[in-house]
N, C-alpha and C positions, 0 to 999 in steps of 0.2 A: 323452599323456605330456608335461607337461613339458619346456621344451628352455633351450637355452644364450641366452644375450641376444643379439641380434646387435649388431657392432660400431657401426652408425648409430646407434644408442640410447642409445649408456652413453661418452662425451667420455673421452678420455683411456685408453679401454681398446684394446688392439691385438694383435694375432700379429706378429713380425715374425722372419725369418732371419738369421744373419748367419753367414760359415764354415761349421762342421759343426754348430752349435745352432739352437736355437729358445727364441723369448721371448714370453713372455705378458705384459704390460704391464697393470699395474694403478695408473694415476695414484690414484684412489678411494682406494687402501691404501698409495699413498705407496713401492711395491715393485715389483718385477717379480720372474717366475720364468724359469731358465734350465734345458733340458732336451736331452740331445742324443738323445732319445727317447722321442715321446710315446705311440708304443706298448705298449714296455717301462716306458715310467715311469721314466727312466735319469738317473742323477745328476741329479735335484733340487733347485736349490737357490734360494735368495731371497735376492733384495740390496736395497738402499735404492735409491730412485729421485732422481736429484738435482734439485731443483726448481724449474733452467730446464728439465728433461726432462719435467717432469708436464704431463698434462691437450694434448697434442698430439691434433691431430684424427687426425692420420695418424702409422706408425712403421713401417719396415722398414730392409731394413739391406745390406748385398752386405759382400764381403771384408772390407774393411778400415773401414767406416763403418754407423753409425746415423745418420737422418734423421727427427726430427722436421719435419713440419708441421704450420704456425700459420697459418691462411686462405691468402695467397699467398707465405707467406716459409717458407723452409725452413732447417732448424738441422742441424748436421753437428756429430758427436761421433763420440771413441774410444770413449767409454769413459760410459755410461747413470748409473753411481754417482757417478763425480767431475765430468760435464762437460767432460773433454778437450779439447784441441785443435779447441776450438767453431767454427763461424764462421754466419753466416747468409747466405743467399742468397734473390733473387726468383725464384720459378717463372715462368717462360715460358706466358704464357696459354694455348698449348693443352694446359699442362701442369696447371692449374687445376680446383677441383670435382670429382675423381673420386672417387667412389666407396670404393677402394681400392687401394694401392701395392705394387708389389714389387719387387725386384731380381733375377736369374736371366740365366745365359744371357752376360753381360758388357751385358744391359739394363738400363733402366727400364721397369717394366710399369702402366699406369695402367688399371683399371678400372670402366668405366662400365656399372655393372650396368642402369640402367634404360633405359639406350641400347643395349642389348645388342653393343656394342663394346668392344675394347680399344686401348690407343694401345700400342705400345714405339718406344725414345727412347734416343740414350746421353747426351744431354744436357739434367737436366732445367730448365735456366737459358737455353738457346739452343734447346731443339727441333731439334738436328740429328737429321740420320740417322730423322727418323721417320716411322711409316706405323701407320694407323689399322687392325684387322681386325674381322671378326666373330666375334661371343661367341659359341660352344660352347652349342646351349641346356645340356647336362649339367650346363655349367661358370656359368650364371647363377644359381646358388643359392646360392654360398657366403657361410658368416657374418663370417668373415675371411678373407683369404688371404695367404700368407706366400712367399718363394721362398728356395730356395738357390742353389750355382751351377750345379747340371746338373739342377732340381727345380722345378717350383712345387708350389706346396699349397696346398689350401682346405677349412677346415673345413665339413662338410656341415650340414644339418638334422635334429635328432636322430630317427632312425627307428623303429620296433618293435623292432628288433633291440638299437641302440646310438647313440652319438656316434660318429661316423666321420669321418675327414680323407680326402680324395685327394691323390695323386700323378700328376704328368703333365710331357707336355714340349711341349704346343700346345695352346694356350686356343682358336684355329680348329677343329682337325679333332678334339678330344677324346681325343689320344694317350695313356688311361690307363695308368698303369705298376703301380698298387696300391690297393688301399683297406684301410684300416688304423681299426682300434678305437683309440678314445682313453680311457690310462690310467684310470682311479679319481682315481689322486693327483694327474694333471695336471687331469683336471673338477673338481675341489675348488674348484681356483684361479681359473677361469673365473666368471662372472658365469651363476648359474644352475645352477653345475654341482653343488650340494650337492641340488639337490630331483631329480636325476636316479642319485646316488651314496647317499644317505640318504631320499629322500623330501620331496614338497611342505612347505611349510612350513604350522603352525598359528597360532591362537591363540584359543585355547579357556577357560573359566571352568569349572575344577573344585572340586567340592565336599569343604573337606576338614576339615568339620564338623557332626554334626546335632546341633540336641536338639529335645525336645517334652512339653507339660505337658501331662500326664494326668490333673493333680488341676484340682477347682470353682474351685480360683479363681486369680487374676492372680499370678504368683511374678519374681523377679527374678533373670533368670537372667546369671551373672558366672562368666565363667570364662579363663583361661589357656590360649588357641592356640598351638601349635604350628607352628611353617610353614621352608618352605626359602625362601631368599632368595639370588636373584642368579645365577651361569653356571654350570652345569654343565659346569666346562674341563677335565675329567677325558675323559669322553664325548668330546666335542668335539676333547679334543688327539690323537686316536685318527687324526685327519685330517689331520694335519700329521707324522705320527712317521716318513716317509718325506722329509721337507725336510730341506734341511743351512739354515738359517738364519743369515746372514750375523751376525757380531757387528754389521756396518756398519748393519743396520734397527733401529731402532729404533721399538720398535712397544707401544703404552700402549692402555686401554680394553680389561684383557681377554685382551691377546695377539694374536695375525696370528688365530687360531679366532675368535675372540670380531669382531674387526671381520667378518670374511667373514658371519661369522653375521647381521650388524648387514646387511648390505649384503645377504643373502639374502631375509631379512624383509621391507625395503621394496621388492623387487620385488613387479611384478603375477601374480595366481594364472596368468596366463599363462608365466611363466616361474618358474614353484613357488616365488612369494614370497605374502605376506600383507599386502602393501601397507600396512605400520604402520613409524612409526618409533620404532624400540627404543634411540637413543643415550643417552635418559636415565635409564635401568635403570640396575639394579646388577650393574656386569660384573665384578664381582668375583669372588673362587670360593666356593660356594653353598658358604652356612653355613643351619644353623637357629635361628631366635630366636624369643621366644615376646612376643605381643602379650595385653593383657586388655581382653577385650570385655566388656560391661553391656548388657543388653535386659533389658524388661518383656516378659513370655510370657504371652497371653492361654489362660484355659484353652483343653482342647483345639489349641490351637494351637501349632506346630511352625517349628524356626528353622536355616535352612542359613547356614554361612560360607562365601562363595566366593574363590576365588585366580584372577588371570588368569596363564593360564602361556601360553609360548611352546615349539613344538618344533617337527621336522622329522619326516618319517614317521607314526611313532605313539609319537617318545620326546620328550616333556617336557625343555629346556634352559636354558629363562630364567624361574625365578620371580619373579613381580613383588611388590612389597612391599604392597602395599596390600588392602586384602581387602572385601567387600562381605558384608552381609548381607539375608536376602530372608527370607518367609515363603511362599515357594513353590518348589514343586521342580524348576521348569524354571531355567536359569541364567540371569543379566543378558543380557541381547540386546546393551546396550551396548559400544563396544569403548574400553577405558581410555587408549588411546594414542595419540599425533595421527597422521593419516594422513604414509604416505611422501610 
């Protein structure tokens, strides 16, 4: 199966807690989602991300603050949209290089998965008060991990069953409190999470044209194609119709669908993308236009039009404009589109 991207991979993407919510971070899309349950799938909504907030290697959050980090320096905001009451600060070296951050507890929690340690800290600029412990093997798998204030969470590795998060209160001794399925509508949002809620992604050359000359001799064959061109955002917006979409995003190429889609595709078939990059498509909404082709048709000889289309599962999303003809009935081997 197909799984979620894990956070090391993809710059600028992150879980982070803060109060009674949870945030997905999506620097990539210029947005984040905020959710005060990602079980239920509970009040959903997306705002604009302001863009000293994008592309942070690390993002979590405690009461009253969001903190991005930027290699060794850390950003402190109200407020993800507007940039609030910013300031920046130097992390404390041993507070450097982890892995992953959280807040919990009235701590700082630093993650060092490959070292199978964690640090907590209540100060991450002077390292007071801290003490290094041992990682949980249960607890070294996760793809991100997020905390609240009586909670941590770490989303797991997607299983036969599902996409599942945990809930705990000691990264040490493994003090499980729940294991919980994650929404539909919140996997949407994730990186990866469309080929686990719809299906891997494609990209296949279908044939949506024959002819073939039956008579002695050479004829010219000219005829008027038919074809769909461009996003299928009908289909597609079926995935978003659980969002409350901030008037504040502002979002082009397509719509928030149409990029997700864009950013599904160039992942690796490891995480159910098709490794192509589709930004130069038509992400507009699929109209049909007609193209006029001319061949010489040798007798006996038979003539296919091919379409590169794009989809997820086994439904068709992104027609591509261009068409290819062959004299044979296997499809182009070639793929039309520059790698991701």
């Amino acid at each position: 199966m197909a799984g979620i991207v894990p956070k090391r991979k993809v710059k600028g993407v992150d879980i982070c807690g803060s109060r009674y919510n949870y945030f997905i971070i999506r620097s990539d899309l210029g947005c984040y989602m905020r959710s005060s349950d990602f079980k239920q799938g509970s009040d959903l909504s997306i705002y604009a991300l302001h863009p000293s907030c994008q592309y942070g290697d690390h993002y979590f959050g405690d009461y009253n603050w969001f903190y991005i980090i930027k290699g060794d320096d850390c950003r402190r905001v109200t407020d993800l949209t507007a940039d609030y009451d910013s300031s920046v600060f130097t992390l404390h070296p041993n507070c450097r290089g982890g892995d992953h951050y959280l807040s919990g507890f009235g701590w700082f929690y630093i993650i060092f998965q490959d070292k199978g340690i964690y640090r907590r800290t209540d100060d991450l600029t002077n390292d007071y008060n801290s003490t290094e412990f041992p990682l949980h093997p249960n607890c070294k798998d996760g793809l991100y991990y997020w905390g609240l204030p009586f909670h941590y969470y770490f989303l797991k590795p997607t299983s036969k069953w599902a996409v599942e998060y945990y809930k705990g209160k000691d990264f040490e001794n493994d003090s499980c409190v729940a294991v919980y399925s994650v929404h539909p509508d919140v996997l949407n949002f994730l990186p990866g999470g469309l080929s686990i809620t719809i299906g891997p992604a494609f990209g296949r050359w279908v044939n949506i044209r024959y002819a073939n000359n039956d008579t002695p001799s050479t004829m010219i064959w000219k005829r008027t194609v038919t074809k769909k061109v461009g996003y299928n955002k009908e289909k597609m917006s079926q995935m978003t119709h659980n969002w409350n979409i901030s008037a504040s995003t502002t979002i082009s190429s397509g719509g928030l669908e149409g990029l997700i889609s864009q950013r599904q595709f160039s992942l690796t078939a490891e995480y159910g993308g098709s490794s192509v990059n589709a930004e130069k498509e038509n992400w507009n909404e699929e109209t049909t236009v007609e193209e006029e082709i001319t061949c010489d048709l040798k007798p006996n000889e038979s003539l296919y039009v091919w379409q590169y289309q794009l989809g997820f599962g086994s439904e068709p999303v992104l027609f591509c404009k261009d068409l290819k003809v062959t004299n044979k009935p296997d499809p182009p081997t070639e793929v039309p589109l520059p790698p991701a």
